[in-house]
VEXDREN-2710 file (C-alpha; in Angstrom, 1 decimal):
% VEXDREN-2710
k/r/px/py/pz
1/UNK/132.0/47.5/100.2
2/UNK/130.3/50.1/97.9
3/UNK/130.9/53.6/98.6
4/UNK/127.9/55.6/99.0
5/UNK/128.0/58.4/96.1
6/UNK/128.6/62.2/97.4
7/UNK/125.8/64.4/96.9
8/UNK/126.3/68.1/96.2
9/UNK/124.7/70.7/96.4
10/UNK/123.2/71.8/93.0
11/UNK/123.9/75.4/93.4
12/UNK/122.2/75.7/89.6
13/UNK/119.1/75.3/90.5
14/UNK/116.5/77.9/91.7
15/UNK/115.6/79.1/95.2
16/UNK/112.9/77.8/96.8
17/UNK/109.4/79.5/95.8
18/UNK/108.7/80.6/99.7
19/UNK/111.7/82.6/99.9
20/UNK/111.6/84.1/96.1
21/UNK/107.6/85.1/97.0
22/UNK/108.5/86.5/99.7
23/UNK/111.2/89.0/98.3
24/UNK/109.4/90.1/95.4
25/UNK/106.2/91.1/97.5
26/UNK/108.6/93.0/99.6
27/UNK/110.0/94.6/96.7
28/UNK/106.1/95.1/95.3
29/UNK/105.6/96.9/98.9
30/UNK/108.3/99.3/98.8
31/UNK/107.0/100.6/95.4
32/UNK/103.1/100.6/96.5
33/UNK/104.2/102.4/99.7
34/UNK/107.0/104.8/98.3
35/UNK/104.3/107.6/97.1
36/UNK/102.4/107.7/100.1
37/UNK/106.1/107.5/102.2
38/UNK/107.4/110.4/100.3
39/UNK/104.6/112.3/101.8
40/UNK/105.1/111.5/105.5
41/UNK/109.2/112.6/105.0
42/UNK/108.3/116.5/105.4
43/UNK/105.0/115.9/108.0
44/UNK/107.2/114.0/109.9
45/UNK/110.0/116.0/110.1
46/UNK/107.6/118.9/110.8
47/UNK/106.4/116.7/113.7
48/UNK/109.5/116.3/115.2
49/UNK/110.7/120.0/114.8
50/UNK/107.3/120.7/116.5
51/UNK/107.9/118.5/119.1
52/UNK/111.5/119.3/120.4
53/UNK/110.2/123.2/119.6
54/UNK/107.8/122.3/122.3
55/UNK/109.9/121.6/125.1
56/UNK/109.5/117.9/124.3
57/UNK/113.0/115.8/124.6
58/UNK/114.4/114.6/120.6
59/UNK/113.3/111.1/121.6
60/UNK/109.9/112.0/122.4
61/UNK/108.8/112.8/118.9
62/UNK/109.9/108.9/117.1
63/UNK/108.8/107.3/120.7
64/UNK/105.4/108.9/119.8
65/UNK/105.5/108.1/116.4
66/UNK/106.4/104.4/117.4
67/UNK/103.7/103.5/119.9
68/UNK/101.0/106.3/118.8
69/UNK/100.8/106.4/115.3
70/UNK/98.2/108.7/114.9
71/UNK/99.3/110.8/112.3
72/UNK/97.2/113.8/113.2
73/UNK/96.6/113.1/116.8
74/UNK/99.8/113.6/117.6
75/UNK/100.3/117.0/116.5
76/UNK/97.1/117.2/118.6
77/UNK/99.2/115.5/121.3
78/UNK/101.9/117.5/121.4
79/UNK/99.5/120.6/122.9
80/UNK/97.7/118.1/125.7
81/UNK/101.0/117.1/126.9
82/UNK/102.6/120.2/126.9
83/UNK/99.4/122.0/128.6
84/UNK/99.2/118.8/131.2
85/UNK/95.7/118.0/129.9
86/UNK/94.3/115.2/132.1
87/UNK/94.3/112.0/130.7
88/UNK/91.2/111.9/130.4
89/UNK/90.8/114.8/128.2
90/UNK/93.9/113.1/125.8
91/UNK/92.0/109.4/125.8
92/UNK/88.6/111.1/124.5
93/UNK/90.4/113.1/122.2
94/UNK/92.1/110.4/121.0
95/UNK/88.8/108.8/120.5
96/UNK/87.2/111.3/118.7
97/UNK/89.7/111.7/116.3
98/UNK/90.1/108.5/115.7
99/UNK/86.6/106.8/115.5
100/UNK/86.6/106.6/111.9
101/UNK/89.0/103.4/112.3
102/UNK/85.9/101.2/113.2
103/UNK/84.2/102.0/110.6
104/UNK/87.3/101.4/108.3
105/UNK/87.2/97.8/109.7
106/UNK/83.8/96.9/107.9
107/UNK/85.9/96.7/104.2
108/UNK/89.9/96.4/105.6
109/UNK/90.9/93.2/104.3
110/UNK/92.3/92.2/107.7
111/UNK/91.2/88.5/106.9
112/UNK/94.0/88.2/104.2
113/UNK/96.5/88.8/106.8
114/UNK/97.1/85.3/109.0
115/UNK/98.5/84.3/112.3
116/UNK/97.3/86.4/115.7
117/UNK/100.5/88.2/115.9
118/UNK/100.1/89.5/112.2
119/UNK/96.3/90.5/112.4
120/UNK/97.4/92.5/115.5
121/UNK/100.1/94.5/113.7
122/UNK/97.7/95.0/111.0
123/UNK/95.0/96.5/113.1
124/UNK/97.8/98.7/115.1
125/UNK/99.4/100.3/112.1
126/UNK/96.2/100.9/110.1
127/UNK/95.8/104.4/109.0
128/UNK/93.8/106.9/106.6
129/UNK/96.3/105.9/103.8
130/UNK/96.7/102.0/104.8
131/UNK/93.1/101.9/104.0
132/UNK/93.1/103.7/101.1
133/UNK/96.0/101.7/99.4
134/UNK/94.3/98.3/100.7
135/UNK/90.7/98.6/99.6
136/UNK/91.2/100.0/96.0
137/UNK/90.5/97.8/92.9
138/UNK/94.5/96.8/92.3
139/UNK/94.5/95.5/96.0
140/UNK/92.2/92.4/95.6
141/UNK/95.2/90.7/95.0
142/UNK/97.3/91.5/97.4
143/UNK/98.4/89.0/100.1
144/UNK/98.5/88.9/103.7
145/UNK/102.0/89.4/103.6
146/UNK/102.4/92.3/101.0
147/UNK/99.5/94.5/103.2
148/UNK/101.8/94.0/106.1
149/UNK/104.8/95.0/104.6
150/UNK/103.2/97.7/102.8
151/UNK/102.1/98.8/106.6
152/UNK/105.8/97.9/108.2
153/UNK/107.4/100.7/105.3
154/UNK/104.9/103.4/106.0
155/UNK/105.5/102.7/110.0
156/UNK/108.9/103.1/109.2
157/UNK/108.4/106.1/107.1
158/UNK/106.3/108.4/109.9
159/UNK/109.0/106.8/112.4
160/UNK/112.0/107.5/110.9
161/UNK/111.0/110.7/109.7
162/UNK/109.8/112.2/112.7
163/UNK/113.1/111.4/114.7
164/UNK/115.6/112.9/112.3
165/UNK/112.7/115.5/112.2
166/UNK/113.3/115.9/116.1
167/UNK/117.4/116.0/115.6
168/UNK/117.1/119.0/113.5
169/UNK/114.3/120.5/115.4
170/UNK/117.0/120.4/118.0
171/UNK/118.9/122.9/116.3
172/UNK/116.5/125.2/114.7
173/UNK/116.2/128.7/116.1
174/UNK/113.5/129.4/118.2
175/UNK/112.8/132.1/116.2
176/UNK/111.9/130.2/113.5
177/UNK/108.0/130.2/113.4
178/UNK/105.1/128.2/111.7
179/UNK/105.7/124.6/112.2
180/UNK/102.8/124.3/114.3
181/UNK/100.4/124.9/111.4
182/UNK/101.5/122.0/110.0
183/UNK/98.9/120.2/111.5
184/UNK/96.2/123.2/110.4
185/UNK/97.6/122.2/106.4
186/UNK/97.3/118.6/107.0
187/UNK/93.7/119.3/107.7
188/UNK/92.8/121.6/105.5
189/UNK/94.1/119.5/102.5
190/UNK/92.1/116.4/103.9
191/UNK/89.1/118.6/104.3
192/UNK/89.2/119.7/100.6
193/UNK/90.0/116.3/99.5
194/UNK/86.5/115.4/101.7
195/UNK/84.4/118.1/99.6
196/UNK/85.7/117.1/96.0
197/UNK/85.1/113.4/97.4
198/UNK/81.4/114.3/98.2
199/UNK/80.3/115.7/94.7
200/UNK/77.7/118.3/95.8
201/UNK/76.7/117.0/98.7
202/UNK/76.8/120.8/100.6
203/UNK/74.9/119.9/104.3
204/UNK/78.2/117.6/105.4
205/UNK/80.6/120.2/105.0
206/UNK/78.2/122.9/106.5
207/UNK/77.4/120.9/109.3
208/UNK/81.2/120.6/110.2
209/UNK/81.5/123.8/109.8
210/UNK/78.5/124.9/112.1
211/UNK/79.3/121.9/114.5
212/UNK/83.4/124.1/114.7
213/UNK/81.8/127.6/115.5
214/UNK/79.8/126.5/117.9
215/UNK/82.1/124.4/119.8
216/UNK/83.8/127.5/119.9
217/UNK/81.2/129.2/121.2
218/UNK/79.9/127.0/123.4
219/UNK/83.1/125.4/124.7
220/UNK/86.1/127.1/124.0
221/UNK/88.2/125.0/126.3
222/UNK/87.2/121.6/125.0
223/UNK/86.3/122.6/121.6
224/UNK/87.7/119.4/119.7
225/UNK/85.6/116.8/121.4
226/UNK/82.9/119.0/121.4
227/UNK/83.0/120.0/117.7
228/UNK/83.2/116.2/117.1
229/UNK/80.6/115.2/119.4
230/UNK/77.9/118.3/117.4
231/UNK/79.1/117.0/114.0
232/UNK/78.8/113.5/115.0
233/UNK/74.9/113.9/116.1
234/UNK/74.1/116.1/113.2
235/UNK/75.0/113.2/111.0
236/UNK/73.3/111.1/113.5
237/UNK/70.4/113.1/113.1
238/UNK/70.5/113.9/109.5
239/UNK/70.4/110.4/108.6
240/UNK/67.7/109.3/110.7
241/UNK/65.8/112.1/109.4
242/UNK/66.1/111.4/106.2
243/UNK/65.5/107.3/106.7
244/UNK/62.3/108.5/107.7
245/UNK/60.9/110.3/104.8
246/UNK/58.4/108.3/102.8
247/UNK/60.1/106.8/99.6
248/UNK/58.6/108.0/96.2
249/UNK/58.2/105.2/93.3
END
């Protein structure tokens, strides 16, 4: 009877490509999303300082950062829940602050990304920088994969960051002031990013700024949704104006 030979495991040859893909467009993730995660580290830690500061509990401030992931919604957050703003106050401020994500669907490439549980993710942890990283000209490339673990890091990143944040917030004096204009930075730095991004285009900014003083004005106790409900119709209205003027050849 002939013995059947016995077959060993060629231990010399390569790994499969699946596997060896995968790994290196996790690797290529971690490096796309390390600049942008070195900037959450100190907003997030701010975050959580703010938040235990608050009279929120240390678990509050990664639980939010977790489910929410709103970046600057939840420093906005942190004042409706500590004034006991009605929900319904927090789900249209949340919508307000927030609309631009609709519009960032129109160019996201959310079709590279496959299977419903993956699309889902995708959508749920898309932010201002997601978008930004994901739509520039050395992203055409990028797979489904790589986008979402480019998107899993900088979860982690506001995550992570905003719980240790919390743990030392814990300890911090109460003396210690100023944390809560962390949020007032974050948006003055995006709103001079906005201007340079415009290139002389002065009525947006103006309007914003009009659209502010008289929310506060006009509704000092709701002044967010109402500064982003003016600014939002004098957009509206600016651009059906100008759609209307005649077209010179």
């Amino acid at each position: 009877m002939d013995i059947p030979p016995v077959v060993t495991e060629d231990r010399s040859r390569p790994s499969p490509a699946l596997p060896h893909t995968t790994r290196s467009e996790v690797r290529a993730a971690l490096k796309d999303s390390a600049g942008v995660g070195l900037g959450f580290l100190p907003l997030g830690l701010a975050f959580g300082a703010l938040a235990t500061q608050s009279g929120l509990e240390w678990w509050w401030a990664g639980l939010s950062a977790a489910l929410v992931f709103g970046g600057s919604f939840e420093f906005l957050l942190i004042g409706l829940v500590t004034a006991s703003a009605p929900l319904a106050t927090i789900a249209v401020s949340a919508s307000l602050v927030n609309v631009r994500h609709v519009f960032y669907t129109l160019s996201f490439p959310l079709h590279r990304v496959s299977g419903r549980l993956g699309k889902a993710y995708s959508a749920y942890t898309m932010c201002d920088e997601v978008y930004a990283l994901t739509t520039g000209e050395r992203a055409r490339t990028w797979t489904g994969r790589r986008i979402l673990w480019l998107q899993f890091f900088l979860h982690l990143y506001w995550a992570g960051s905003s719980t240790v944040g919390a743990l030392l917030g814990s300890v911090i004096p109460g003396s210690v002031t100023g944390l809560d204009f962390a949020l007032t930075a974050l948006f003055t730095v995006l709103a001079l990013d906005a201007v340079r991004d415009l290139r002389g285009d002065v009525p947006t900014p103006a309007l914003a700024v009009l659209s502010a003083l008289a929310a506060r004005l006009l509704f000092p106790g709701q002044m967010l949704p109402a500064a982003f409900t003016l600014f939002t119709a004098a957009l509206l209205a600016r651009r059906l104006t100008a759609s209307r003027k005649p077209r010179h050849a």
